[in-house]
C-alpha positions as CSV (number, residue, x, y, z in Angstrom):
1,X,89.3,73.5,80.5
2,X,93.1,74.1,80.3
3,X,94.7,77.7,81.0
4,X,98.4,77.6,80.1
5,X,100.3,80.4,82.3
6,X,104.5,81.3,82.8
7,X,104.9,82.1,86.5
8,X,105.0,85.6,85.7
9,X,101.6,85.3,84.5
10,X,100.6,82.9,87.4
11,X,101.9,85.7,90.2
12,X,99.4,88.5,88.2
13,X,96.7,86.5,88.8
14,X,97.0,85.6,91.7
15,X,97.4,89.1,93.2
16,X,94.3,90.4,90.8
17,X,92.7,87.5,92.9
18,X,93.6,88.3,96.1
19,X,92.5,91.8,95.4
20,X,89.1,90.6,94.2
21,X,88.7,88.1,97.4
22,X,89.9,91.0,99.7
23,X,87.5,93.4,98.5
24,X,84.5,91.1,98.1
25,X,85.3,89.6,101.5
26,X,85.3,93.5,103.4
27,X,82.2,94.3,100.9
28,X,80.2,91.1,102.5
29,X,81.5,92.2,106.3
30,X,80.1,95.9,105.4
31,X,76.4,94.5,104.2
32,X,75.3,91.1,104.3
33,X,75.5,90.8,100.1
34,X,72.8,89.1,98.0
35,X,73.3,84.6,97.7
36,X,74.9,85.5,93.9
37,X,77.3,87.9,95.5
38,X,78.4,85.6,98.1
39,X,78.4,82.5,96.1
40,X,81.0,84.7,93.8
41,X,83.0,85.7,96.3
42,X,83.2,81.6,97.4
43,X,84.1,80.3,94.0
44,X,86.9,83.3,93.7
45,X,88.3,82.6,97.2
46,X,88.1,79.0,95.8
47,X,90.3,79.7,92.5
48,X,92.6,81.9,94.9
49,X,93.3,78.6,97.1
50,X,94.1,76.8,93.3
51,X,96.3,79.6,91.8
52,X,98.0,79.6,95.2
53,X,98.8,75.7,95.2
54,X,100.0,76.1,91.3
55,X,102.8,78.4,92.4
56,X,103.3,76.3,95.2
57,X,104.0,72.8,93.2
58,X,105.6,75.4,90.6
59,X,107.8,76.2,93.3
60,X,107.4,79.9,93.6
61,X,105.9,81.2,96.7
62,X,104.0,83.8,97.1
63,X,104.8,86.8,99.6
64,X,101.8,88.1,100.7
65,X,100.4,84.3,101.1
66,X,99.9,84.6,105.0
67,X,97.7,87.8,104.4
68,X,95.4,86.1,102.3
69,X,95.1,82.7,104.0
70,X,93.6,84.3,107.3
71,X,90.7,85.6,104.9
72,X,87.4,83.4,106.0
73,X,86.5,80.8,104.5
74,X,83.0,80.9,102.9
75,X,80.2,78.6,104.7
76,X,78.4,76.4,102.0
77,X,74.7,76.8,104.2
């Protein structure tokens, strides 16, 4: 699949994603979350790490990147 994105688009993304990933991450610290829940909040802390490396090679960094980045990273057990 091929999404084609400016960087303005790029940097709305990736803050919608870092909203999701901080709100499913502090939702699954709250309540342990069912295996779909989690695995959701896995593959959108996953895309996160993606969109973050596009603006990266695209040469725009992100501000807020260092927030997000100390977020945990999901266990695969």
């Amino acid at each position: 699949m091929f999404l084609e994105l400016d960087k303005d688009q790029l940097s709305v993304l990736r803050r919608a994603l870092e909203a999701r990933v901080r709100d499913m991450h502090l939702r699954l610290g709250s309540e342990p979350g069912d295996e779909g829940f989690r695995r959701e909040a896995a593959l959108a802390t996953q895309l996160l790490r993606q969109v973050e490396a596009l603006e990266r090679q695209a040469g725009h960094r992100a501000c807020n990147i260092g927030d997000v980045e100390s977020l945990p990273e999901e266990d695969d057990t």
